[in-house]
TORKOL-138356 format. One line per 8 residues: number of its first residue (from 1); for each residue x, y, z of N, C-alpha, C. Coordinates in pm, 1 decimal, padded with zeros to 6 digits. Atoms other than C-alpha are relative to their C-alpha. Example, Ala and Ser with C-alpha at 12.3 -4.5 7.8 and 13.67 -1.06 7.14 Angstrom:
1	00089.0/-00119.0/00000.0/01230.0/-00450.0/00780.0/00090.0/00120.0/00000.0  -00082.0/-00119.0/-00006.0/01367.0/-00106.0/00714.0/-00077.0/00109.0/00073.0
***
This chain:
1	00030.2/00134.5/00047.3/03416.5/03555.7/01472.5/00111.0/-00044.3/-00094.4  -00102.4/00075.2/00135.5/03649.5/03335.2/01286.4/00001.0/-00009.2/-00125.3  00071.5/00029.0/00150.5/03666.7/03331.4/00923.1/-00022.5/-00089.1/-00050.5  00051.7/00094.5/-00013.6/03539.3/03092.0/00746.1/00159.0/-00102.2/-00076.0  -00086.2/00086.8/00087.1/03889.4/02988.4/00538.2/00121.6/-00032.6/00102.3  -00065.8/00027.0/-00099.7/04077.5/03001.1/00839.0/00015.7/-00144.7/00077.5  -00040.8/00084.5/-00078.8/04237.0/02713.5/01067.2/-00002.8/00026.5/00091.1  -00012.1/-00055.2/-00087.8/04164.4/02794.1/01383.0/00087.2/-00078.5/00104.1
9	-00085.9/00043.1/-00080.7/04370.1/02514.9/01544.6/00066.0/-00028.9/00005.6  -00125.7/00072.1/00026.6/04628.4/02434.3/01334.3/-00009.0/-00152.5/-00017.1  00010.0/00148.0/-00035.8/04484.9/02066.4/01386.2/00023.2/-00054.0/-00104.8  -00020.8/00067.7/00090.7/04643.9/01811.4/01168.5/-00043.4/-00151.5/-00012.4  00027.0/00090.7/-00022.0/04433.6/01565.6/01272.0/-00067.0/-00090.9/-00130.6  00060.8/00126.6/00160.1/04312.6/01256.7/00947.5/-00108.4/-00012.6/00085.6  00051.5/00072.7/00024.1/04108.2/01080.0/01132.8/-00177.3/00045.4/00005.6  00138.8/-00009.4/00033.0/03721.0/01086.0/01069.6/-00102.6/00002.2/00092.0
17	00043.8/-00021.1/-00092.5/03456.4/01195.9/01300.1/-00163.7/00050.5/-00076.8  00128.6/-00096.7/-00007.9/03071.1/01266.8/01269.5/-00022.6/00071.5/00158.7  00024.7/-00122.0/-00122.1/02952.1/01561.9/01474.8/-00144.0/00008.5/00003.0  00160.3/00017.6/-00029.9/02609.6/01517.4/01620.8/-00071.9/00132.2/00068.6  00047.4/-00170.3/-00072.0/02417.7/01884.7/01654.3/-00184.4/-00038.3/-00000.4  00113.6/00009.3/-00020.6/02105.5/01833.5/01831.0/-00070.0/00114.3/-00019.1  00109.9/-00074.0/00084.2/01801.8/02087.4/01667.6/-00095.6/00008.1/00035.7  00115.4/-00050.5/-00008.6/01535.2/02256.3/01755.4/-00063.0/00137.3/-00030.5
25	-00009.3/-00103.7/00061.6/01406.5/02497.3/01534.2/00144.2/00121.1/00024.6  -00104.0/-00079.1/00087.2/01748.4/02668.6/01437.1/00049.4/00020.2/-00132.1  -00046.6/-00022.5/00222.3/01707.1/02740.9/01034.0/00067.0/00096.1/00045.2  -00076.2/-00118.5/00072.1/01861.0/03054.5/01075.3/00152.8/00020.0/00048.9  -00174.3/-00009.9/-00044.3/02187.6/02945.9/01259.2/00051.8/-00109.5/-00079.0  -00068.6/00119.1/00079.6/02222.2/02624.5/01041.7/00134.2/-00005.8/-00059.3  -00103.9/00002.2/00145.9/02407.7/02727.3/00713.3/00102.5/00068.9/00122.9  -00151.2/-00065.0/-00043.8/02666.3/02934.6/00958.3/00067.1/-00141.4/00061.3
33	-00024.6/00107.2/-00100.3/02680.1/02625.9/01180.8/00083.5/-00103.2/-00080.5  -00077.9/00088.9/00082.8/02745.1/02334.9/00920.1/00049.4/00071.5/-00105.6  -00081.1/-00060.4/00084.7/02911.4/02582.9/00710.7/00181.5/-00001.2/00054.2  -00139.1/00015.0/-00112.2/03208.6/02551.7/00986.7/00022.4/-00149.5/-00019.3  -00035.9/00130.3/00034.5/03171.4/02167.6/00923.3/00129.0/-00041.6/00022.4  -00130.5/00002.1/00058.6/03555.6/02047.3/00920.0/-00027.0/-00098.1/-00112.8  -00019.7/00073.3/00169.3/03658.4/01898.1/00581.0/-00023.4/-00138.3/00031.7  00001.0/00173.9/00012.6/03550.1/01523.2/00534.5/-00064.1/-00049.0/00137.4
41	00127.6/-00009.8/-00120.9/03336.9/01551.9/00841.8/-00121.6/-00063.2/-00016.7  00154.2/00067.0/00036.9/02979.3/01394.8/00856.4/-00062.2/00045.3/00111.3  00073.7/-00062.0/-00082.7/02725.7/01633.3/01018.3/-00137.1/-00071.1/00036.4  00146.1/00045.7/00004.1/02441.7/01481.7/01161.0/-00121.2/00064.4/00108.4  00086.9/-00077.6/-00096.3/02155.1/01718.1/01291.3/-00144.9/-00118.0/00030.7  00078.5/00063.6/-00044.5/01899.9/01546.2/01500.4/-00156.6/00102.0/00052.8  00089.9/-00093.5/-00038.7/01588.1/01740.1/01472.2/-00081.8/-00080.3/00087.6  00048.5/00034.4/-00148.0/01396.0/01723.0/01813.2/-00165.3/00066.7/-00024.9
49	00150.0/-00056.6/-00040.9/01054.9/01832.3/01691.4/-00006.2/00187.9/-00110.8  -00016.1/-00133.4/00063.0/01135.1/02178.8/01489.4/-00106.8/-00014.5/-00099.5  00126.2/-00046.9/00030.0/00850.5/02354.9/01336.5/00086.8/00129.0/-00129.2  -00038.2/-00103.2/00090.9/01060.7/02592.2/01117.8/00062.6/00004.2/-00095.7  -00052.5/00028.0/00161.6/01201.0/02410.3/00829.9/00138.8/-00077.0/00066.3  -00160.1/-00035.8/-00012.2/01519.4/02319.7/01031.5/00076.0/-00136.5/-00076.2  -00048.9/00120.1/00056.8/01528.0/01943.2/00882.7/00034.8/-00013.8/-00123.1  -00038.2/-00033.4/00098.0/01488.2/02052.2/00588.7/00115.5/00070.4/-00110.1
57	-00125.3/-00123.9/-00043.8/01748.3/02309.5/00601.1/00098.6/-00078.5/-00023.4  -00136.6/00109.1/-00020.9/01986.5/02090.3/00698.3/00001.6/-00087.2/-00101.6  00018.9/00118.8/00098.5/01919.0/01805.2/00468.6/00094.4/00096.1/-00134.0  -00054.8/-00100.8/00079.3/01970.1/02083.7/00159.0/00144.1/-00021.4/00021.4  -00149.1/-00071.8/-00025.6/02270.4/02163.8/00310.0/00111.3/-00077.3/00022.8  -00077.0/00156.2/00031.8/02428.3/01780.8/00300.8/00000.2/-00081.7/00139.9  -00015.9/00102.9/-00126.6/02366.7/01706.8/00673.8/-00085.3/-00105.1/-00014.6  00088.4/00154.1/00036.4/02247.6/01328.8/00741.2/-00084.8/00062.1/00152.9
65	00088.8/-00075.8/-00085.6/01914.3/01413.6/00943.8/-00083.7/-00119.9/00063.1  00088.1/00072.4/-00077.2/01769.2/01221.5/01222.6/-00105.0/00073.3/00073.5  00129.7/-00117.8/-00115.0/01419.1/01292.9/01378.1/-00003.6/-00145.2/00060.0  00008.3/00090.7/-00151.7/01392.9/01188.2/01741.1/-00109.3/00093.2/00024.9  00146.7/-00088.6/-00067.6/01020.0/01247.2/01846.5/-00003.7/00033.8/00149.7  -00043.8/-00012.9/-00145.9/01134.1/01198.0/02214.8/00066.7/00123.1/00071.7  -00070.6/-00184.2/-00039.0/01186.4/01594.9/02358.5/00058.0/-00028.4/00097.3  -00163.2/00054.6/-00094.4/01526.5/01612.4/02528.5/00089.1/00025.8/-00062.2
73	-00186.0/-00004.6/00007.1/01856.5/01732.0/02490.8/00041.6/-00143.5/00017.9  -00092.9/00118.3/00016.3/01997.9/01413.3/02580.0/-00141.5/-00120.0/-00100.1  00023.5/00080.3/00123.5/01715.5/01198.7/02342.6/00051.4/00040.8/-00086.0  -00051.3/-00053.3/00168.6/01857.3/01433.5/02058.0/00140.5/-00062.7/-00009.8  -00137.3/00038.8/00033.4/02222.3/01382.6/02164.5/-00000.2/-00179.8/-00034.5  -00008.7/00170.7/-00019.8/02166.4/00983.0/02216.0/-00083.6/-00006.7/-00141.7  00105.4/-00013.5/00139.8/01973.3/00981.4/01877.4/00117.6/-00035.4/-00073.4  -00133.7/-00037.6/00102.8/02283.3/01125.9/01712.1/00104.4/-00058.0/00029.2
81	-00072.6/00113.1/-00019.9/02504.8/00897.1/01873.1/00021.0/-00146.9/-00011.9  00048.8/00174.9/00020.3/02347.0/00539.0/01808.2/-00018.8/00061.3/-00184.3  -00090.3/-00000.5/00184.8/02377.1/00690.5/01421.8/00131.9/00038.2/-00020.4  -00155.1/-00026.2/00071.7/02716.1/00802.7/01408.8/00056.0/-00160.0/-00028.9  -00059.7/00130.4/-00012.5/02931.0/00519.7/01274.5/00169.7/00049.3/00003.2  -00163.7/-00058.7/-00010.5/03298.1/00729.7/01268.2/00038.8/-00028.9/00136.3  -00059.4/00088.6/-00090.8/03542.2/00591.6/01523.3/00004.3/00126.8/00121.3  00005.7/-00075.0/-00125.5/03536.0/00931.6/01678.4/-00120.9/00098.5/-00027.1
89	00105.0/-00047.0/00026.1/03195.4/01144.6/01798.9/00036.8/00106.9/00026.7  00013.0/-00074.9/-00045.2/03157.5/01501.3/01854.8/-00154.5/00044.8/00038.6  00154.1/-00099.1/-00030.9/02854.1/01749.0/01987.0/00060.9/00079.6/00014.7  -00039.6/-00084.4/00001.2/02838.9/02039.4/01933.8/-00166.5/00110.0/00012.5  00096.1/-00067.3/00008.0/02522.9/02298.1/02016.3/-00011.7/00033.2/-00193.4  00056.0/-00076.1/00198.4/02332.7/02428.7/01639.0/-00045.3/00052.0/00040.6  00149.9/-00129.6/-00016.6/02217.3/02752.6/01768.7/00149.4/00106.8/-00045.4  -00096.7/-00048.5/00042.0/02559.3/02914.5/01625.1/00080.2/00046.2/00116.4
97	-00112.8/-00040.0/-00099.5/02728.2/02994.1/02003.1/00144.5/-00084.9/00005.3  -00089.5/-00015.6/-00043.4/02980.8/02795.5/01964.9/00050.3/-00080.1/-00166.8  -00043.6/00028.1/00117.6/03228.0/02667.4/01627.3/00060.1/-00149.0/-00002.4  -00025.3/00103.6/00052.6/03257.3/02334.5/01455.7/00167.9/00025.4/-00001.2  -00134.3/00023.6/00053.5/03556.1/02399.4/01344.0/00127.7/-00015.2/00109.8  -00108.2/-00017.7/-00038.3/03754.2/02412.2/01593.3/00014.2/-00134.0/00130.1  -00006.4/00127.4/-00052.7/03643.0/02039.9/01702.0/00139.0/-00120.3/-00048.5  -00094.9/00109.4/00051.1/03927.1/01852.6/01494.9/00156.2/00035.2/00129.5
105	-00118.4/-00032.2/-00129.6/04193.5/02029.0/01796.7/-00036.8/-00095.7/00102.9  00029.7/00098.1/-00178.3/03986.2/01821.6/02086.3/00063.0/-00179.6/-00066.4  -00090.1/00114.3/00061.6/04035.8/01496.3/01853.4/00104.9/-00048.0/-00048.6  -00132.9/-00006.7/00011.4/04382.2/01558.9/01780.7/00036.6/-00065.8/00175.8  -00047.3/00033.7/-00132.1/04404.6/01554.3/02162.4/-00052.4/-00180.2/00078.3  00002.4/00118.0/-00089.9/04219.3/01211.0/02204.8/00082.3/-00120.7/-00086.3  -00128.3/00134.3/00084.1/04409.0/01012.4/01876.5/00098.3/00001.0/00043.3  -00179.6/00006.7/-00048.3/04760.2/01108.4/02058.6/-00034.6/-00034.8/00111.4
113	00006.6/00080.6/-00141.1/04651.9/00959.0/02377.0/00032.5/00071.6/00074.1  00014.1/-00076.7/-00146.7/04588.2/01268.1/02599.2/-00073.3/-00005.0/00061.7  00143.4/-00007.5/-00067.7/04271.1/01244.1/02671.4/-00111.5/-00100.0/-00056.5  00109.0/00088.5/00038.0/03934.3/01024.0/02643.0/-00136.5/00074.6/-00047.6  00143.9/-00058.5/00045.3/03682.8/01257.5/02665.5/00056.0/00147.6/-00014.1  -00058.7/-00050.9/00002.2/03770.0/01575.6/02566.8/-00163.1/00159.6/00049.6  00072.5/-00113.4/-00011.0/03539.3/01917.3/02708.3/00027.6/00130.1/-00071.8  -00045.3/-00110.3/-00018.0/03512.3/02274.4/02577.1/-00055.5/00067.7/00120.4
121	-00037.2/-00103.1/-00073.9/03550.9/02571.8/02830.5/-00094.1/00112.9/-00058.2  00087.3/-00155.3/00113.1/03295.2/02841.9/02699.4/00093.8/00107.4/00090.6  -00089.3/-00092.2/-00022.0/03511.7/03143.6/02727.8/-00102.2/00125.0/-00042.8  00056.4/-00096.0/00078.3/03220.5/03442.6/02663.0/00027.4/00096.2/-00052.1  -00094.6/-00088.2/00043.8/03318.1/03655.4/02421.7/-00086.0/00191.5/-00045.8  00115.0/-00122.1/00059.9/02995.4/03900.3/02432.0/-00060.9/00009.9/00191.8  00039.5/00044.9/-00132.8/02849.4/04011.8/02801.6/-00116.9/-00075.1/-00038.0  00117.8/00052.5/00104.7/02516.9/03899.8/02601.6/00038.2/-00185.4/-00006.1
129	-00033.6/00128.7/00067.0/02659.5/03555.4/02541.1/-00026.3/-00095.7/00130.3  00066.0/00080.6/-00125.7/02641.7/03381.5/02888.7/-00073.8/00042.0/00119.3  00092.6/-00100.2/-00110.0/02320.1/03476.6/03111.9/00075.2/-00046.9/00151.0  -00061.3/00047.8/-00115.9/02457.3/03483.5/03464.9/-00044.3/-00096.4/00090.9  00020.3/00106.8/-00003.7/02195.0/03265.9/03586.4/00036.6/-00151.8/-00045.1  -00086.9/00157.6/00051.5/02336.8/03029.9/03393.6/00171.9/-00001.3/00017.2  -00141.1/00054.5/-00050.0/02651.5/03064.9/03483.5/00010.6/-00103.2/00146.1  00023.4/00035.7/-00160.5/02578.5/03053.5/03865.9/-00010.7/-00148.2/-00008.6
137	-00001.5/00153.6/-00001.1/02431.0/02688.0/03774.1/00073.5/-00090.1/-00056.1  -00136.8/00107.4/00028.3/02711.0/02563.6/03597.3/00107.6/00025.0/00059.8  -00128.2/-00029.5/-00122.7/02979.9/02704.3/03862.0/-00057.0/-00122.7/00072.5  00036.7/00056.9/-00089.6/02730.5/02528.9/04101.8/00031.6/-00194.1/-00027.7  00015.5/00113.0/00013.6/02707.3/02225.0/03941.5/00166.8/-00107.6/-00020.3  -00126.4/00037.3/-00005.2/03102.7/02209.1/03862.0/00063.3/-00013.4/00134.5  -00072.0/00013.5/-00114.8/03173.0/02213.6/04193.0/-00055.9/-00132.3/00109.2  00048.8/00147.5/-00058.5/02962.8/01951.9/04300.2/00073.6/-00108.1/-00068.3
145	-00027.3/00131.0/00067.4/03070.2/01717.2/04053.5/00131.0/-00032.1/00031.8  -00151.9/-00023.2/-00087.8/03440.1/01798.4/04205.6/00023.3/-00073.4/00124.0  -00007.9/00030.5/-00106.1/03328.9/01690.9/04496.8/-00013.7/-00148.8/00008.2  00035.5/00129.8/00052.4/03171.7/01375.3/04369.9/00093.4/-00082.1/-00079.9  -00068.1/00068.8/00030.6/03460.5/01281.0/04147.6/00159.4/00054.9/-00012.3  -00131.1/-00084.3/-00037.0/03735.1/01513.0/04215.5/00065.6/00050.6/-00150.7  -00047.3/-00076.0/00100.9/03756.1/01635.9/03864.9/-00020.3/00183.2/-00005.6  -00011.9/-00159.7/-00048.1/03875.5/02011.5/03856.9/-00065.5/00068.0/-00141.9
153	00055.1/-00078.9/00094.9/03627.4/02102.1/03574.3/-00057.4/00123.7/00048.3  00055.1/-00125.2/00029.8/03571.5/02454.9/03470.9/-00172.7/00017.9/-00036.0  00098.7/-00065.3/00094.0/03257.2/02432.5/03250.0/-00060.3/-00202.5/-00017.4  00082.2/00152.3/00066.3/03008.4/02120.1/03159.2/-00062.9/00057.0/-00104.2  00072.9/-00063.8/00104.1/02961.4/02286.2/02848.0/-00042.6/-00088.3/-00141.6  00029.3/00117.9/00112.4/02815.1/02089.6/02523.0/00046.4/-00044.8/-00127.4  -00133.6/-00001.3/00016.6/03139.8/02120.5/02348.4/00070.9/-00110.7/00016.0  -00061.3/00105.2/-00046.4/03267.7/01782.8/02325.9/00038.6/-00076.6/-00108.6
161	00009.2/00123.4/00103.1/03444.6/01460.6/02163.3/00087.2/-00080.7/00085.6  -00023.4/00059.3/-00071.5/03501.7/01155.9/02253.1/00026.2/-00162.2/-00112.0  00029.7/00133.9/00103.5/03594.2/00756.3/02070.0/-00162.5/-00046.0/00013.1  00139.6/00032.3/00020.5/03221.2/00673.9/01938.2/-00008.0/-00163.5/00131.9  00010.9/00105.2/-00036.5/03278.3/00322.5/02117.6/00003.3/00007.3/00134.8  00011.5/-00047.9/-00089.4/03362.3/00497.9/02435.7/-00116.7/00013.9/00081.2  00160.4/00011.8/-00021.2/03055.3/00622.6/02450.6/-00119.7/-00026.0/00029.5  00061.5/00092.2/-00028.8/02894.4/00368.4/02408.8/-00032.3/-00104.0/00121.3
169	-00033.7/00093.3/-00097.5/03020.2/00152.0/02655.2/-00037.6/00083.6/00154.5  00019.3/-00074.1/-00122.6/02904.5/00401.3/02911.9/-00156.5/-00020.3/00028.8  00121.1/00034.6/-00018.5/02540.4/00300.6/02861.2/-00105.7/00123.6/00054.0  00066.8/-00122.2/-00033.5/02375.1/00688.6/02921.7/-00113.8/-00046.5/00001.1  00141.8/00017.4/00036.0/02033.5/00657.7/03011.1/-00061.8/00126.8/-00019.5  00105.4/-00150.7/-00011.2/01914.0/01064.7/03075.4/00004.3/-00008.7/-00116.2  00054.4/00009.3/00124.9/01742.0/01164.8/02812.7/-00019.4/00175.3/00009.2  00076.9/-00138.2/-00024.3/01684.8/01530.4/02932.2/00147.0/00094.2/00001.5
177	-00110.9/-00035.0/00022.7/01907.3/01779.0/03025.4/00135.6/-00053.4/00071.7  -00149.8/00063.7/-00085.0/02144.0/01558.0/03265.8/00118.6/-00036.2/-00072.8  -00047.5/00069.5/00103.2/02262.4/01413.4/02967.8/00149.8/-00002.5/-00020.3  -00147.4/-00008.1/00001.5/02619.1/01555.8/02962.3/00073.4/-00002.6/00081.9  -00056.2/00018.9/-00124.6/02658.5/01557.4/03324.1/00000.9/-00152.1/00041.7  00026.6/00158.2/-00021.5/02581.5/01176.7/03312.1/00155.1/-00048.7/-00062.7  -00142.6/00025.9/00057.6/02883.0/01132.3/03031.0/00069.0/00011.8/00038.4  -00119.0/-00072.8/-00081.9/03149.0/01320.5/03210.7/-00015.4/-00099.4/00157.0
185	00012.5/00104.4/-00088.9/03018.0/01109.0/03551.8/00035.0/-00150.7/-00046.5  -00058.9/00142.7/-00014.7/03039.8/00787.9/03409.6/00119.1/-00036.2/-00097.9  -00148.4/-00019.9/00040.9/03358.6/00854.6/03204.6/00109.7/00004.7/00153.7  -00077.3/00016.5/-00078.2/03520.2/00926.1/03517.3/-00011.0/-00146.3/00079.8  00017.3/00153.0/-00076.5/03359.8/00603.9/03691.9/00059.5/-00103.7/-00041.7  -00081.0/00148.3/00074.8/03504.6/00404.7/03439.6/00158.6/00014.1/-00015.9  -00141.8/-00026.1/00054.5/03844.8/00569.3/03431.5/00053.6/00037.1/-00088.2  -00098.9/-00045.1/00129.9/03901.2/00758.2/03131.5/-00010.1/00138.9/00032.2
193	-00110.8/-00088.8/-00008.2/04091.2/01059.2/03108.5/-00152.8/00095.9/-00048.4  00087.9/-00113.8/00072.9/03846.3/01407.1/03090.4/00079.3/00138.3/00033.6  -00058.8/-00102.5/00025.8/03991.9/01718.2/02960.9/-00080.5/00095.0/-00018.8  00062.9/-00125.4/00115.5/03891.8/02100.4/02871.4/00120.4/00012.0/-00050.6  -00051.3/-00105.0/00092.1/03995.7/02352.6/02663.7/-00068.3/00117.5/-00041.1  00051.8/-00095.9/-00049.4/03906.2/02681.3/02673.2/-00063.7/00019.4/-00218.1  00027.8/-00056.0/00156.7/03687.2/02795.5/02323.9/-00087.7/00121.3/00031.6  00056.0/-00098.2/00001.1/03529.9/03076.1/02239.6/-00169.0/00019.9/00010.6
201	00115.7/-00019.8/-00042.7/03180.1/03165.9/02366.5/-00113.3/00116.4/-00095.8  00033.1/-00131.8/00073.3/02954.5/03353.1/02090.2/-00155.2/00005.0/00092.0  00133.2/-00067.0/-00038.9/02592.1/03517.6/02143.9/-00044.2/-00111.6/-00095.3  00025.0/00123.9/00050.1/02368.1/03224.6/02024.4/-00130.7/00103.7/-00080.9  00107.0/-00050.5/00084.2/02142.7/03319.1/01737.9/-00151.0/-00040.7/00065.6  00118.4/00068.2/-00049.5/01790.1/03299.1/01855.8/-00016.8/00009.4/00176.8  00009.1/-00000.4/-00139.5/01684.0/03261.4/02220.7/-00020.0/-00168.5/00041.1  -00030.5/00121.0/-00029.0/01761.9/02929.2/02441.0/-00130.5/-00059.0/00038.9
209	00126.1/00073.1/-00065.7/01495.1/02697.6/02502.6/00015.2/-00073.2/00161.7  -00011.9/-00042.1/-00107.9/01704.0/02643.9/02823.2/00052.3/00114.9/00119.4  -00009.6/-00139.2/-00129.7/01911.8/02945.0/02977.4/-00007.5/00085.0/-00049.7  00046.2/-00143.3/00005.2/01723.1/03189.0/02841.1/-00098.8/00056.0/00050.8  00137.1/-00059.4/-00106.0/01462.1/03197.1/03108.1/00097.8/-00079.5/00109.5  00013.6/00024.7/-00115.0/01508.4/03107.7/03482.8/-00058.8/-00148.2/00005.1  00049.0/00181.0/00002.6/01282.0/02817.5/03473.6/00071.8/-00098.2/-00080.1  -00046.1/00148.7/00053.0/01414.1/02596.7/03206.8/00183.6/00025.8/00066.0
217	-00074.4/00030.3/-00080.5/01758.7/02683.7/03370.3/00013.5/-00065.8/00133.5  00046.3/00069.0/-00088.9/01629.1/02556.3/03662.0/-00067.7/-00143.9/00013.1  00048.8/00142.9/00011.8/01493.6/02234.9/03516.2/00109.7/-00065.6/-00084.0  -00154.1/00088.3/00001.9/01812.6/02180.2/03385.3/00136.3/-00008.4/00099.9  -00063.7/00049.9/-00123.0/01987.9/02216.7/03704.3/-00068.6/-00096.4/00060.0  00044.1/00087.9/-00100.3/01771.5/02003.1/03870.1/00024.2/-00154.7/-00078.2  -00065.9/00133.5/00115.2/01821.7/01755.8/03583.8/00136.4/-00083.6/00020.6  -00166.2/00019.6/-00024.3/02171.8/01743.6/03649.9/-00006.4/-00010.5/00128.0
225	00000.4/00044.5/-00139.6/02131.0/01722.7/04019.4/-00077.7/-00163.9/00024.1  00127.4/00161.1/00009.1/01903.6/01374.6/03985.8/00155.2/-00047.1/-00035.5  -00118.2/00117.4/00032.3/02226.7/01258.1/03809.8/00102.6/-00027.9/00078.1  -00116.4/-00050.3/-00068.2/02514.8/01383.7/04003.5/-00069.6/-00097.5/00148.2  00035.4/00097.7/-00129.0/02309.2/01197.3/04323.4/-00014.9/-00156.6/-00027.2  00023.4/00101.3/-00004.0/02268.2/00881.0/04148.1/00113.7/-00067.3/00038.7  -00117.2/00041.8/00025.5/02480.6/00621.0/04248.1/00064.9/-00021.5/-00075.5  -00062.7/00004.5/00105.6/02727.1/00528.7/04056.3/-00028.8/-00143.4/-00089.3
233	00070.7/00087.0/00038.3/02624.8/00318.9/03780.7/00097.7/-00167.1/-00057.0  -00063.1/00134.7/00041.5/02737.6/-00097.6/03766.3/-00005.0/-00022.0/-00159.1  -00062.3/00041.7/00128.7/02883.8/-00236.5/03440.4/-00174.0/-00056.3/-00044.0  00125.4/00013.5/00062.8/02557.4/-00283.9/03221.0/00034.2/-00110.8/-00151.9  00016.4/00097.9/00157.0/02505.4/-00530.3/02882.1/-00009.0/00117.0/-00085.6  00048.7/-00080.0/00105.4/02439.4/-00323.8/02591.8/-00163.8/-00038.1/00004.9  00157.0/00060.5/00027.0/02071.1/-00260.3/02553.6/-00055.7/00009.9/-00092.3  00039.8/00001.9/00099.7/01866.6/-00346.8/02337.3/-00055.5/00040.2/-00098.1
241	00051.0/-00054.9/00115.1/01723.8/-00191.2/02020.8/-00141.4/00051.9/00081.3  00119.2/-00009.3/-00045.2/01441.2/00058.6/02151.5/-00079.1/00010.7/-00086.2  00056.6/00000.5/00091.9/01148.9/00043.7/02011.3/-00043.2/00156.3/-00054.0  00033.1/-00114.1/00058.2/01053.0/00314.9/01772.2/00131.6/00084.7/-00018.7  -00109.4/-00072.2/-00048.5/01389.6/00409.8/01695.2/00007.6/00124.1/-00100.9  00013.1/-00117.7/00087.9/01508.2/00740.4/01534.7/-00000.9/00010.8/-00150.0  00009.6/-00019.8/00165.8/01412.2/00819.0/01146.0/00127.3/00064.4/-00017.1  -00092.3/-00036.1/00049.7/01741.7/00860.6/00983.8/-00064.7/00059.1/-00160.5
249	00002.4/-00094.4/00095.6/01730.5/01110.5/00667.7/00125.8/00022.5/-00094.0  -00114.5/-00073.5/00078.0/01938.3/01211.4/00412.4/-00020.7/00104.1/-00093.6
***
């Protein structure tokens, strides 16, 4: 594991970014998690329902805390995205598999105009760290989406950053787990540039609420298959304010 005073990317990137870590009961990977923070950063955990202090946790610990009652990986991420206000967003899992810190390298790569959306590459660095079921369905699913938009991605891993406004303008509706396979689809539909980069893959504190069984891996492939078949989606308005929107925290 990296230390914590370390640079792991050399990145000399200024400009300002909240990092949106969607939550569900993870107190005990938190403090490692936003302890990786980068400097002048704005963490914002979006608790999804946690039962184990994790809002709390976080809060303590200086993150700005949204609760989204709506269960879903992509309600948590889309939560934490309609609060960020920094010009650039990240995500990043909060179950400690993979490191904050070494998000200011992907945004280096989209302020110099390499890239739009930028992916990590989980690279496992434990056999423990990626179940092979879950690999199988993200090989599977990378190769479809290849086929569908001819991007030569490795990994649809949850490892990402991208301009907040970007984002936006992409109008995501999944709410479940399609959620990142939707971004990466309609990033390419619209023409902006999607990159990896290979990062390091840890053993995730805790056990996954999706690929750590068969089934919810399986209801998040199928998740991602609903998307990957939709057509492709026409230029949309911005929509409007839903109702009941997420409790922001501090």
């Amino acid at each position: 594991m990296i230390g914590v005073n370390e640079d792991p990317t050399g990145s000399t990137v200024s400009a300002r970014a909240d990092l949106v870590l969607p939550c569900l009961d993870e107190a005990e990977a938190l403090p490692w998690v936003l302890g990786r923070l980068p400097e002048g950063w704005r963490a914002i955990v979006v608790d999804n329902g946690s039962t184990d202090g994790s809002a709390d946790l976080a809060r303590s610990l200086g993150a700005t805390v949204v609760h989204e009652s709506r269960r879903g990986f992509g309600a948590a991420c889309h939560a934490g995205l309609l609060a960020a206000t920094a010009p650039y967003v990240c995500f990043c899992d909060c179950d400690g598999s993979l490191d904050p810190a070494l998000l200011p390298g992907f945004v280096d790569r989209i302020a110099g105009g390499e890239s739009d959306l930028v992916l990590g590459r989980r690279r496992p660095q434990s056999r423990g760290a990626w179940p092979a079921h879950a690999r199988a369905g993200n090989l599977a699913l990378s190769r479809m989406l290849r086929s569908r938009t001819g991007l030569r991605l490795r990994d649809l891993g949850p490892m990402r950053a991208a301009r907040r406004e970007a984002l936006l303008d992409l109008h995501l509706t999944d709410r479940r787990s399609g959620y990142p396979l939707e971004m990466v689809l309609r990033a390419s539909d619209a023409g902006l540039r999607v990159t990896e980069t290979d990062v390091p893959y840890l053993a995730r504190t805790g056990r996954s609420k999706v690929t750590g069984t068969w089934r919810g891996t399986w209801q998040a492939v199928r998740d991602m298959r609903a998307v990957l078949h939709a057509p492709p989606a026409a230029p949309a308005p911005a929509p409007a304010p839903a109702s009941g929107p997420a409790e922001v925290t501090r």
